[in-house]
NUBA-466146 format. One line per 5 residues: their letters; for each residue x, z, y of C-alpha. Coordinates in pm, 1 decimal. Last residue first. Layout:
<pts>
A = X Z Y; ...
</pts>
This chain:
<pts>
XXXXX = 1617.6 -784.3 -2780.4; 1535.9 -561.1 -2571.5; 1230.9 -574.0 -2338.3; 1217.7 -394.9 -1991.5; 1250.1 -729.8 -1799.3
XXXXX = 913.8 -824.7 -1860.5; 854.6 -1159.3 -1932.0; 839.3 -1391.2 -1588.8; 591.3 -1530.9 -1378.3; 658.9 -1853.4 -1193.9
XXXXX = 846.1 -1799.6 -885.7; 753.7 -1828.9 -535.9; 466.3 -1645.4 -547.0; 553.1 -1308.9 -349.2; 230.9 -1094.8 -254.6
XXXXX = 137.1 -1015.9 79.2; 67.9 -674.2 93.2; -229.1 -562.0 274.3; -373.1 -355.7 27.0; -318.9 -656.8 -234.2
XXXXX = -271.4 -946.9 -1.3; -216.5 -1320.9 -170.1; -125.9 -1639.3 78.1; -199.8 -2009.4 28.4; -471.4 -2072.0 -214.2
XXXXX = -481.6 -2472.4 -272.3; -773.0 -2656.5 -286.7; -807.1 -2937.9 -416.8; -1075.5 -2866.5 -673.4; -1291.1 -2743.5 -350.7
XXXXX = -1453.2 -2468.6 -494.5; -1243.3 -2224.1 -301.7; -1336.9 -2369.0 5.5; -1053.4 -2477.8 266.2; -671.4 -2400.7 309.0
XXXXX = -729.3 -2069.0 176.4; -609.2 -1706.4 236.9; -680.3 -1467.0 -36.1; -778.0 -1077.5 30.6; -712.2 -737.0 -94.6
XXXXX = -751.5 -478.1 194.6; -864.6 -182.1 8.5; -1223.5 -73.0 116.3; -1336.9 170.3 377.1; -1476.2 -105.1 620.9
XXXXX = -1596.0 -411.4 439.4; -1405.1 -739.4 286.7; -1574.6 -766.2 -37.9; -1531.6 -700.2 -407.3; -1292.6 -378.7 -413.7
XXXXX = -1248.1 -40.7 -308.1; -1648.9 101.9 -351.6; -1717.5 -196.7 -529.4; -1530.3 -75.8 -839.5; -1899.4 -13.6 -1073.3
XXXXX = -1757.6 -289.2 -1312.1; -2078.5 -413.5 -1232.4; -2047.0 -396.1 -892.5; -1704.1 -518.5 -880.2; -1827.5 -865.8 -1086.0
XXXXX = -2112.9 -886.7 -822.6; -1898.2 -853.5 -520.3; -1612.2 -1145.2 -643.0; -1561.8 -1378.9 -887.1; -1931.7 -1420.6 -919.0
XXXXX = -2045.3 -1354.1 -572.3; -1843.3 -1694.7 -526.4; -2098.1 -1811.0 -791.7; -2415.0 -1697.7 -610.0; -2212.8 -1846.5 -305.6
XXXXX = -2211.5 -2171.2 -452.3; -2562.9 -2189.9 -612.9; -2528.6 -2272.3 -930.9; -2618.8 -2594.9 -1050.7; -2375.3 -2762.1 -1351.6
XXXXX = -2152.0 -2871.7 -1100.8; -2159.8 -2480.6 -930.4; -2102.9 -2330.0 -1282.2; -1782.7 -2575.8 -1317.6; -1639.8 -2486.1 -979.4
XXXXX = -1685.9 -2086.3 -1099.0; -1526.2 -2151.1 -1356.3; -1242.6 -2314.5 -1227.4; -1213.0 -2015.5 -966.8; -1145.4 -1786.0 -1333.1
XXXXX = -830.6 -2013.6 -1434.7; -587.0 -1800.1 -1356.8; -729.6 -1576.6 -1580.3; -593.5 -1816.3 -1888.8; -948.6 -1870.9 -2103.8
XXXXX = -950.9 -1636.1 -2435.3; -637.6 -1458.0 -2253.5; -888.8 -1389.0 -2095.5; -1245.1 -1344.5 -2135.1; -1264.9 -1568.5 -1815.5
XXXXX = -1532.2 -1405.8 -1701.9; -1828.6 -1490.9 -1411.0; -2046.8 -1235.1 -1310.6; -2438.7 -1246.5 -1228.4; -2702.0 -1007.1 -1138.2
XXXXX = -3066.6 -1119.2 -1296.6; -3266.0 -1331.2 -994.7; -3412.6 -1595.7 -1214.0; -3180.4 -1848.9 -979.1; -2890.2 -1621.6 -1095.4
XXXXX = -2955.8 -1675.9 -1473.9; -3033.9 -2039.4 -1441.7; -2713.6 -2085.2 -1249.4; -2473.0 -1914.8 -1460.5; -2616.3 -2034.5 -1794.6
XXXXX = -2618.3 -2378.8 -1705.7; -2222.7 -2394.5 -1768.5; -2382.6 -2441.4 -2134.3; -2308.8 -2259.2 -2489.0; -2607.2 -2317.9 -2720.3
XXXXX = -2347.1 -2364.8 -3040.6; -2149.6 -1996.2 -2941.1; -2264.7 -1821.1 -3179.5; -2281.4 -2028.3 -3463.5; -1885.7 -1979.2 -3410.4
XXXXX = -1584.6 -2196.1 -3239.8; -1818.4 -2429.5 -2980.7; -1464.3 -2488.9 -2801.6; -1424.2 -2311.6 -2462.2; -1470.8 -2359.6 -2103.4
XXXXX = -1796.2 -2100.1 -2154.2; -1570.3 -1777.7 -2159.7; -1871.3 -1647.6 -2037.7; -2131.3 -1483.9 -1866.9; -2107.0 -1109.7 -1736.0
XXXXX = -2497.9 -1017.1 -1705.8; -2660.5 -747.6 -1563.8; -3003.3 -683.3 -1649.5; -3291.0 -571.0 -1381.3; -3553.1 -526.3 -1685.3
XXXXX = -3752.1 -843.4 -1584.1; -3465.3 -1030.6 -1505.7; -3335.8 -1004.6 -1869.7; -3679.5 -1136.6 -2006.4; -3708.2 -1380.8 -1731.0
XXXXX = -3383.0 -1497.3 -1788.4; -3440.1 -1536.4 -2220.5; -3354.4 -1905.3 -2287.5; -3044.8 -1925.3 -2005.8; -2946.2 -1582.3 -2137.4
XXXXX = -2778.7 -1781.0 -2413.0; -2406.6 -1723.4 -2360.8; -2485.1 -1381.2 -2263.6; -2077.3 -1318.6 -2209.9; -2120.6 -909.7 -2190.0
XXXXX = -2481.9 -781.8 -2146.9; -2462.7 -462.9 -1908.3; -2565.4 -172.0 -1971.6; -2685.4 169.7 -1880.5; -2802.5 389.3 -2135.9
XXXXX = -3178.3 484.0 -2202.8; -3094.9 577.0 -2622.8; -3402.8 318.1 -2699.0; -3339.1 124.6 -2404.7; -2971.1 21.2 -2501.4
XXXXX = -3061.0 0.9 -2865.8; -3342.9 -250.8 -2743.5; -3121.8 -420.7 -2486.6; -2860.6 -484.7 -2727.4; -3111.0 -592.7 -2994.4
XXXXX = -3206.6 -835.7 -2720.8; -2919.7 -990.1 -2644.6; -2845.6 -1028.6 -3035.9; -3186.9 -1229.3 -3059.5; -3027.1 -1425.5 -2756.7
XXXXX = -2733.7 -1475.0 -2879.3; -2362.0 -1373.9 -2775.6; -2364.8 -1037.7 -2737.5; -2117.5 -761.0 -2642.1; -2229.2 -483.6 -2473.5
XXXXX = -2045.3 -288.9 -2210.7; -2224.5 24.2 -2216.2; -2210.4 179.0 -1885.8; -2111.0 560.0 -1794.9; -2250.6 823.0 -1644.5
XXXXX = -2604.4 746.8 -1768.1; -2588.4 1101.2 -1973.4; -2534.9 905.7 -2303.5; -2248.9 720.4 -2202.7; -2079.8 984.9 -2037.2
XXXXX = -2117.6 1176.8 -2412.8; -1984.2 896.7 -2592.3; -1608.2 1031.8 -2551.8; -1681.6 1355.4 -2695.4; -1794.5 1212.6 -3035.7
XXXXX = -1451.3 1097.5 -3070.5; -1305.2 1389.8 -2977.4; -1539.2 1621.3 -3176.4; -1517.7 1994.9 -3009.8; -1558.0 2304.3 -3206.5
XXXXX = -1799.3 2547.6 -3065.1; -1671.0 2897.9 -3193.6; -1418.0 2869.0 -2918.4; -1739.0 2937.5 -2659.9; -1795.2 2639.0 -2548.0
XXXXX = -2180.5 2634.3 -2454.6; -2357.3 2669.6 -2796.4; -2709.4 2532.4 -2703.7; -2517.2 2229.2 -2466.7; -2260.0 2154.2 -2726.3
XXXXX = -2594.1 2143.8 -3012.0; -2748.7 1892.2 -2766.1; -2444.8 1711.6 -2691.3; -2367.9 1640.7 -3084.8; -2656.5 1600.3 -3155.8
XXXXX = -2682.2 1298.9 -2887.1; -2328.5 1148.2 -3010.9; -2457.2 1136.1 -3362.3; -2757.4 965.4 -3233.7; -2540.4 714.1 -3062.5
XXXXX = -2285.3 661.4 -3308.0; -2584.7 603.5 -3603.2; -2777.0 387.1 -3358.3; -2429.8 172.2 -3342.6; -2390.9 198.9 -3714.4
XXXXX = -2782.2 97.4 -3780.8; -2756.3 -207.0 -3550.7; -2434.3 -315.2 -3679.2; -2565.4 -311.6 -4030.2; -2886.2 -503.0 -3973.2
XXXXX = -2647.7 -780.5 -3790.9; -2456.7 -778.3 -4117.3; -2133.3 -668.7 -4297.6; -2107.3 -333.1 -4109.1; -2081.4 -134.4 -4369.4
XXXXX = -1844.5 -128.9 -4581.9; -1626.7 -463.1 -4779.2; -1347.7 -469.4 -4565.0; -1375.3 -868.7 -4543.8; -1725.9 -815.3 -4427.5
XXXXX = -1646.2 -554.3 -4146.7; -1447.6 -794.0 -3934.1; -1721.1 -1086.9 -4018.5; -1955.8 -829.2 -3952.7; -1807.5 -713.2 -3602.5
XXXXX = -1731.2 -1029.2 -3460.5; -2084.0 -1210.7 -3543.8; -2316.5 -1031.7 -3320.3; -2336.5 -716.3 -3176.5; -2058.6 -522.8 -2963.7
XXXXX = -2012.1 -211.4 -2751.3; -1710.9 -142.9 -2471.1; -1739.6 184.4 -2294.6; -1710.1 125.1 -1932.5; -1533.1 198.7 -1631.4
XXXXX = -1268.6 466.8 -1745.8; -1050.1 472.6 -1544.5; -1103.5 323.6 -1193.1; -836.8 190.2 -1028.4; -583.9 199.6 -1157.0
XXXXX = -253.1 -2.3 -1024.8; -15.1 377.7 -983.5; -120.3 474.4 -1322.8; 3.9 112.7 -1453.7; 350.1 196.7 -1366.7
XXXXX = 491.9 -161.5 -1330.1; 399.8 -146.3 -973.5; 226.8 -313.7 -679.0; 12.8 -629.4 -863.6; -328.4 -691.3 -1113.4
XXXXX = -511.3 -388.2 -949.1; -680.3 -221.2 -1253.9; -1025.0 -174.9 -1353.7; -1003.6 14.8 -1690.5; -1237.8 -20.7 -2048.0
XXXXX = -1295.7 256.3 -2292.5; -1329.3 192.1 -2633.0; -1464.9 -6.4 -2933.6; -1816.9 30.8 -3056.8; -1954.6 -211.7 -3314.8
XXXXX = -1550.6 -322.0 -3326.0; -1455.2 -639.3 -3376.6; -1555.7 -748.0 -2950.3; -1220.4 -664.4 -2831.7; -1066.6 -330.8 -2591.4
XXXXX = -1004.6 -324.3 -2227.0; -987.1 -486.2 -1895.8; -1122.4 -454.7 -1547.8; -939.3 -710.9 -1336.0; -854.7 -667.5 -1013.0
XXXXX = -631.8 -910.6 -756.6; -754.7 -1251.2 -900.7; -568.9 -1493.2 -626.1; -389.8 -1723.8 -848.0; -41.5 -1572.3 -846.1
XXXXX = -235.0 -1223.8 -911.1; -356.6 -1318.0 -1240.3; -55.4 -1526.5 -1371.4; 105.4 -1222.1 -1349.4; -153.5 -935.2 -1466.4
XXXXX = -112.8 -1180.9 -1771.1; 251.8 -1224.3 -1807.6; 308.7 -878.1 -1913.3; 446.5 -591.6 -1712.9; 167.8 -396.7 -1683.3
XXXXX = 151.3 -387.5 -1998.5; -203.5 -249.3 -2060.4; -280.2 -43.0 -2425.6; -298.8 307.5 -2371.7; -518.4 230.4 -2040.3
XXXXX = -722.3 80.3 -2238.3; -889.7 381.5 -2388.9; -919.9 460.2 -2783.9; -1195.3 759.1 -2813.9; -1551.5 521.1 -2855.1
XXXXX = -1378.2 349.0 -3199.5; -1654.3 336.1 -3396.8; -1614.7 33.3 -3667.1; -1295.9 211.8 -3802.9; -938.0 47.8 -3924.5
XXXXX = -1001.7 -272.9 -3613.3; -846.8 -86.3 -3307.2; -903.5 -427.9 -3139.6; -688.0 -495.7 -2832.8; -336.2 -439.4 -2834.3
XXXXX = -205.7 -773.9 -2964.5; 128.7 -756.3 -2820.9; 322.4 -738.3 -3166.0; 108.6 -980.1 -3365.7; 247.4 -1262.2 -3157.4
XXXXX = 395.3 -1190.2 -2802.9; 337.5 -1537.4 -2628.5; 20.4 -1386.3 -2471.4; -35.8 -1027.5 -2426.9; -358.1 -921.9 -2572.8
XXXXX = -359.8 -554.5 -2382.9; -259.1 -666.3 -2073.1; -587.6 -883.4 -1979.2; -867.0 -825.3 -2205.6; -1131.1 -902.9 -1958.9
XXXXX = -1437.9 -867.5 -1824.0; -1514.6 -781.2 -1513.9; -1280.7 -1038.7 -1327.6; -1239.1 -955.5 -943.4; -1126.7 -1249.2 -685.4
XXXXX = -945.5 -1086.4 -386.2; -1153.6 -1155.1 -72.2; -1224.0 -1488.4 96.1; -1013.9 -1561.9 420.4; -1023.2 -1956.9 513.1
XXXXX = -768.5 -2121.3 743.1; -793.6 -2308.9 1071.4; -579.7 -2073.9 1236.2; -403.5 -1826.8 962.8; -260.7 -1621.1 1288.3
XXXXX = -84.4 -1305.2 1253.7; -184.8 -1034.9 1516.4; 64.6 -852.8 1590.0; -31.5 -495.3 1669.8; 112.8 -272.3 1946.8
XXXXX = -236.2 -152.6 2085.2; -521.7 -225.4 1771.2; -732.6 -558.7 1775.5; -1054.7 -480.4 1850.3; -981.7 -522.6 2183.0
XXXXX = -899.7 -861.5 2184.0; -1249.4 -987.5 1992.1; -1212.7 -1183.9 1692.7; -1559.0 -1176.7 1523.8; -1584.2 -924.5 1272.8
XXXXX = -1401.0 -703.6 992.2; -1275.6 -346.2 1117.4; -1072.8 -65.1 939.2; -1031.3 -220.4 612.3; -796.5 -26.7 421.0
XXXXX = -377.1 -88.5 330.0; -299.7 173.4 576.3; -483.6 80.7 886.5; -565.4 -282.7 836.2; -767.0 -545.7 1118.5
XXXXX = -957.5 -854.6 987.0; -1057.3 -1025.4 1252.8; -1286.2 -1363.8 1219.0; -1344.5 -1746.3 1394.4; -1659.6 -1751.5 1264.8
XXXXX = -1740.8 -1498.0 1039.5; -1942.2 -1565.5 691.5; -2205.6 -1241.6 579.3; -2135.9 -917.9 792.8; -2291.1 -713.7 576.7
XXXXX = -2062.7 -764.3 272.6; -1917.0 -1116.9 82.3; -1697.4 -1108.2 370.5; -1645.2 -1505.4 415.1; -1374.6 -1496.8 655.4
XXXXX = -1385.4 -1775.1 883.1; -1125.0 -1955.0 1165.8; -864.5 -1679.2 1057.6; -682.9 -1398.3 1282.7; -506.1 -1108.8 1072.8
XXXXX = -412.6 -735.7 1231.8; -219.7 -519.5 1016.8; -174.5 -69.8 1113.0; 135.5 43.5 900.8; 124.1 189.4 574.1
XX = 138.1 -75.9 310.2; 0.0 0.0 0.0
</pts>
């Protein structure tokens, strides 16, 4: 964070916050925070500060991805930096992702060189319940204490095909869609006992304490969001069932066919993180996959985020998604809310990140036109004010020995 007092001029800064687009903007730091965002007026600008002039450039702020498994499935490592799915237990609620992030890696890289500042990450879709997701800022250290920024931000859930075909080749339960259901409603009740008897008992030291169970407890008291994984729509709405039944909050993670249920999701206030969708049709899952999604969803008026998955998609690649969602008919700044305010929201980080507002960390891009514009370039990365150096390509961490 940087600590002195920053003053930047641009011909617009879309805020994604109150004060909408800005015609020829300020943007004015104290401390790596937003102090003021608004029309350039002299006296805004603080005494004995620069002001550093992007003329007829473009301020947007830092993109955000809320899903992702950034850090913890390194890329180019193999077996050895594949961090993601605890896969020796279907109910996994007690691993966390910050025990798993490199900050170091390529990923968090290749993320900030294209403009995504945070990304909330965490553990894989082959567990029915598998850990504790973490919003982290993607540059400033290689401690990754010093980058969270929430921890944890959701508990990670899944339905569909990953966990039986996991569970299949075990031979246990689960090995079907029936069997997921019954081993995530198992977790959850077990988890509600659990509180209930914790709650009768108090904790004296003849209550003895289940760390596993103890980690589902947020979840049950609303405190923290289930992050569920689910692909189809009958698997979308056994996630919403489960989710109802034990009243959690949720969000549906890539809802690849929300497009034939968005009244449905709308109707209960849903949000939805769609994607990878630039991929190959890989499972039965994934045959009704459509850039459609995005815009169908949003238009229906459920909350919508864009993810890269990544490394299933590169994160650098998370604007392109957005460009292909607008082609295929989302609105442009429903998808720029995408990448941006919505995904923070969700990942329940829009207190620091998202938009350009007063109070929040001053992570912006600085563009030589729109972002959906394939042509486009992004110019200049600030994560709490600091510009960011892209001149080189990212390299492996130097910490490794060989």
């Amino acid at each position: 964070m940087v600590k002195i007092t920053q003053a930047f001029r641009a011909s617009e800064i879309i805020t994604m916050g109150e004060e909408g687009e800005v015609t020829d903007g300020l943007l004015v730091l104290k401390g790596g925070k937003i102090d003021y965002v608004g029309p350039y007026e002299s006296e805004k600008v603080p005494e004995d500060t620069e002001v550093l002039d992007f003329d007829d450039r473009t301020v947007i702020p830092g993109l955000v991805d809320a899903h992702t498994h950034v850090g913890m499935h390194e890329e180019g490592e193999g077996w050895e930096g594949e961090d993601t799915n605890e896969m020796t237990d279907p109910v996994t609620p007690q691993v966390k992702a910050v025990d798993g992030i490199n900050p170091s890696g390529l990923g968090l890289q290749d993320a900030v060189n294209a403009g995504v500042t945070t990304v909330n990450t965490g553990p894989g879709s082959g567990n029915v319940v598998g850990g504790q997701f973490a919003a982290v800022k993607t540059s400033g250290s290689i401690v990754l204490d010093e980058l969270l920024i929430r921890d944890p931000t959701a508990m990670k859930m899944a339905t569909g095909e990953n966990p039986k075909r996991v569970y299949r080749d075990k031979d246990r339960i689960p090995s079907t869609r029936i069997g997921t259901g019954a081993t995530l409603r198992k977790a959850l009740f077990d988890a509600k006992d659990y509180m209930k008897r914790k709650e009768e008992q108090g904790e004296e030291n003849t209550f003895k304490k289940d760390y596993k169970l103890e980690a589902l407890l947020p979840v049950l008291r609303g405190d923290l969001k289930a992050k569920i994984h689910a692909h189809r729509a009958d698997d979308i709405v056994t996630a919403i069932r489960i989710a109802e039944e034990f009243d959690l909050d949720y969000s549906i993670e890539h809802c690849t066919e929300g497009h034939k249920i968005a009244d449905f999701l709308a109707e209960r206030e849903v949000d939805a993180v769609v994607g990878p969708s630039l991929t190959p049709r890989g499972k039965r899952e994934l045959i009704e996959r459509t850039f459609k999604t995005h815009g169908i969803l949003a238009d229906a008026g459920v909350r919508v985020a864009i993810t890269t998955d990544s490394p299933v998609i590169p994160i650098q690649y998370l604007p392109l998604l957005a460009i292909f969602a607008v082609r295929e008919g989302m609105d442009k700044m429903d998808a720029l809310k995408a990448i941006t305010i919505n995904s923070a929201r969700i990942a329940g980080i829009d207190d620091r990140v998202g938009s350009l507002e007063p109070g929040k960390d001053g992570d912006f891009l600085v563009m030589d036109g729109s972002i959906f514009d394939m042509e486009n370039n992004v110019k200049k990365v600030f994560v709490e004010g600091r510009e960011i150096d892209r001149s080189e390509l990212p390299k492996a961490s130097k910490s490794r020995t060989f």
